[in-house]
N, C-alpha and C positions, 0 to 999 in steps of 0.2 A: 852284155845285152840280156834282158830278162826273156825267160822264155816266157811263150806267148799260151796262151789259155786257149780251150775250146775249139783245139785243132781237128777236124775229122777226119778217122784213119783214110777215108778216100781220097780226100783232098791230099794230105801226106803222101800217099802216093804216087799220085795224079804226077804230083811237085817231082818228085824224085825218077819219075817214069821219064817228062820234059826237059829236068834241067838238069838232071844226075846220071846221064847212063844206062836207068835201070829199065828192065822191062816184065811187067805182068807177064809171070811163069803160068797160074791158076789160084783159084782161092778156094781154100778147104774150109765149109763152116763159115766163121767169121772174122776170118784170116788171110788177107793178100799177101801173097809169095811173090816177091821182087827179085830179082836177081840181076847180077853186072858180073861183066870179065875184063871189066879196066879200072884198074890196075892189071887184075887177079879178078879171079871169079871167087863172086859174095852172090850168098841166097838170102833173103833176111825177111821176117813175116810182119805184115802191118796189120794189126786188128782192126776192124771193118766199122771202129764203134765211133758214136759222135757223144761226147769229142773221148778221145785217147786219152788214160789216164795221163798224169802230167812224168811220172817216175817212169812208166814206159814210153812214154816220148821223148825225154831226156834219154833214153836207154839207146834206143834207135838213132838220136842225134848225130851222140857219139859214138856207135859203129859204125855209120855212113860214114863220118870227118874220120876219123881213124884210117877206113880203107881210102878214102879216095884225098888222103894227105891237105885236107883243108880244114878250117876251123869251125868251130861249133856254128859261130855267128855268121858265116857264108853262108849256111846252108839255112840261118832263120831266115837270114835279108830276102832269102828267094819265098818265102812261102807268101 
């Protein structure tokens, strides 16, 4: 699946706060702190920017799929 363009880091997290576990820690600057303890507890920061560069969006993809054992493409289908 190709990745998708002109994601905004809020909506990214928005996504991952509703359908991933995660919950809004605080946001430092231009930076939301996500974190989850399922699996394992994971912190992970989303830049605040519209849209996220595409190489740190891929970056983030795949530490979400990695911790939470699903594939890259599960986690676009939801956005």
């Amino acid at each position: 699946m190709k990745i998708p363009r002109g994601v905004a880091g809020s909506h990214l997290a928005d996504v991952l706060c509703r359908r991933w576990q995660y919950s809004k820690v605080h946001q430092e600057g231009s930076h939301i702190i996500l974190e989850t303890s399922e699996p394992a507890h994971q912190r992970i920061a989303i830049p605040a920017h519209n849209p996220v560069r595409v190489g740190t969006f891929v970056s983030i993809l795949r530490a979400v799929a990695k911790h939470k054992h699903v594939s890259r493409d599960a986690i676009i289908q939801t956005l």
